[in-house]
C-alpha positions in Angstrom: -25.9 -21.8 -28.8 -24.4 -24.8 -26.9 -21.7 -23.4 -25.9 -23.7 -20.0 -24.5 -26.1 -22.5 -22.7 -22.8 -24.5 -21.2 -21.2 -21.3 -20.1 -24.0 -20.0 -18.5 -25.3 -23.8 -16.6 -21.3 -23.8 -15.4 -21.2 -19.8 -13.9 -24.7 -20.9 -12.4 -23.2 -24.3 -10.6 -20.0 -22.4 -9.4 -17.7 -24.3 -12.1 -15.6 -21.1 -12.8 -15.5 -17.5 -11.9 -14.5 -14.6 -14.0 -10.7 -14.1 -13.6 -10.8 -10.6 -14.3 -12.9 -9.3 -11.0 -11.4 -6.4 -9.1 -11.0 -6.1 -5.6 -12.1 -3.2 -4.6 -10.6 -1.0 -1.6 -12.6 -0.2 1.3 -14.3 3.1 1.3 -12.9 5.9 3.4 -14.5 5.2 7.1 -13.9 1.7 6.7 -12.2 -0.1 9.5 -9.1 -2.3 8.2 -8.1 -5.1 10.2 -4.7 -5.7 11.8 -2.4 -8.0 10.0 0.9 -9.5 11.0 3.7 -9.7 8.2 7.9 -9.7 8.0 9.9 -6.4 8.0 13.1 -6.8 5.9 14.8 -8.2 9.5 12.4 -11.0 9.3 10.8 -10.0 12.5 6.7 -10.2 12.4 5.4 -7.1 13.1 1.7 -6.0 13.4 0.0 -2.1 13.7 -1.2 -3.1 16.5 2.3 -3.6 17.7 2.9 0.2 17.2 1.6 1.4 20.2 0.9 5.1 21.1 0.4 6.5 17.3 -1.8 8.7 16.1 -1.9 7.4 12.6 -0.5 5.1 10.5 0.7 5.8 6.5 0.2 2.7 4.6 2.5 2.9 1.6 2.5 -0.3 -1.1 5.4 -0.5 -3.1 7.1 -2.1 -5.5 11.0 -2.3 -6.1 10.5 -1.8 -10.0 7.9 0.4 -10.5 9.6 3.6 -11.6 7.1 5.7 -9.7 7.3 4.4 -6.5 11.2 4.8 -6.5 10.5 8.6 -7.5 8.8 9.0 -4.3 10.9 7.1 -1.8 12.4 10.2 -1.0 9.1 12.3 -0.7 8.4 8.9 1.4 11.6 9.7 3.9 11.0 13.5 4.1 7.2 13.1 5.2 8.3 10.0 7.7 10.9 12.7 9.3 8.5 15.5 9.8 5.6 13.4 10.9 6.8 11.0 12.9 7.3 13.0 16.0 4.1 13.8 15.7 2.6 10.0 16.4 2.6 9.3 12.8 4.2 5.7 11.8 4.5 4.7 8.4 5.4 1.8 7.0 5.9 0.4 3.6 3.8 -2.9 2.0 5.7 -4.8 -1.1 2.9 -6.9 -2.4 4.7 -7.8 -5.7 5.0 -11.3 -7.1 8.1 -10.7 -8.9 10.3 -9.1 -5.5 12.1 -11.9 -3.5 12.1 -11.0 0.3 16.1 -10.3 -0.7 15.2 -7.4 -2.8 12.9 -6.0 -1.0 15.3 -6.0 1.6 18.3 -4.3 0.0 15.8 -2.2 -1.3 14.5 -0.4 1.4 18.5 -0.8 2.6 20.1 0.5 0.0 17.9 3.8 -0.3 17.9 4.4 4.0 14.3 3.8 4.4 14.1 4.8 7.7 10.4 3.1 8.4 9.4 -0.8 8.4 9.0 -2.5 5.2 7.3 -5.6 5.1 7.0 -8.4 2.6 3.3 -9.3 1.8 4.1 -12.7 0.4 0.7 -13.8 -0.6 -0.9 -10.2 -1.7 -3.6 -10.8 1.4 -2.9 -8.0 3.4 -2.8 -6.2 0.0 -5.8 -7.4 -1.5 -8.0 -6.7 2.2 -6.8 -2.7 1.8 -7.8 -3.7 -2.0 -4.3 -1.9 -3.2 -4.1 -1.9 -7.0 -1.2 0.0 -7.8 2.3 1.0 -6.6 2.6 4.2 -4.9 -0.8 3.9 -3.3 -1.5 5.4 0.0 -3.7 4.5 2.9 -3.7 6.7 6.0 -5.4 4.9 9.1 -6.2 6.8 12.1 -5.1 5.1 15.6 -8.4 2.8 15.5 -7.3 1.9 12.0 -10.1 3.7 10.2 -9.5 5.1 6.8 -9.1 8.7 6.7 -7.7 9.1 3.3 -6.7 6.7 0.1 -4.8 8.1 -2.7 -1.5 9.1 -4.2 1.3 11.2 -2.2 1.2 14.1 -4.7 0.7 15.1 -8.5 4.4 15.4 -8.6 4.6 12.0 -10.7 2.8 10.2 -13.2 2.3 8.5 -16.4 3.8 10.3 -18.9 4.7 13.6 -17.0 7.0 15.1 -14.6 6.7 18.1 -12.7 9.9 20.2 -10.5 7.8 19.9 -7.6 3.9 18.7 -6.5 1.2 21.4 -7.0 -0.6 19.3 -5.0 0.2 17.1 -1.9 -2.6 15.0 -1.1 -1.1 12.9 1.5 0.7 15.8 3.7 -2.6 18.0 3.4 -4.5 14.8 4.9 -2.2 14.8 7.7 -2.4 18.4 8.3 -6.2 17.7 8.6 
């Protein structure tokens, strides 16, 4: 019972929080700030630096996860057909375990042909509230959500399909 009652006097006076709280992304609607971070050249670069788009494609990544290297071709392909349409996207590696290096030859060594930037310390990450690796944001030009979810159901745990029979990211586009 001592222990309870310590527990719950500490939680009360702010001496710990629980370590297991989510973030949670914003809701679709939601404005997201701009944030400045390194592309693989090491030059800072900003989505309000992009000017003239119509949207933006926010892609976190990881250089390990085995499902976001299945889609970095999807990735390319979608970057090619919208990108003369005003659409810019760019990649986010939030991941603890990839040095700026690999992310580098990376996005390098597969022809990437948008920026990739290195989110050292998971803030711009945590303020989109990414939890996973492929996870898609698409911004409008005033950087308001207009969709959050996966590229397609091409993918998955535990399954593989020929080709999507859904794709969620270019039927947002298209909308």
């Amino acid at each position: 019972m001592l222990q309870v009652l310590t527990i719950l006097m500490a939680t009360a006076f702010g001496l710990f929080a629980p370590t297991d709280a989510k973030v949670s992304p914003p809701e679709v609607g939601a404005v997201v700030p701009d944030f400045t971070l390194k592309d693989i050249h090491r030059r800072p670069r900003s989505i309000d630096g992009f000017k003239g788009k119509k949207a933006f494609v926010v892609i976190f990544v990881d250089t390990e996860c085995p499902l976001a290297n299945l889609y970095v071709p999807t990735q390319i392909e979608l970057h090619r057909k919208y990108a003369d349409k005003g659409v810019q996207f760019v990649a986010i590696n939030s991941s603890n375990q990839d040095s700026f290096v690999s992310v580098s030859a990376h996005a390098q060594e597969r022809g990437v042909p948008f920026p990739v930037f290195k989110d050292f310390d998971q803030k711009v990450a945590d303020s989109f509230g990414a939890q996973r690796t492929p996870e898609v944001f698409l911004l409008g030009a005033d950087r308001v959500i207009r969709y959050h979810g996966r590229i397609d159901d091409q993918y998955g745990v535990g399954f593989r399909r020929d080709k999507p029979t859904r794709s969620d990211l270019e039927r947002a586009l298209d909308e």
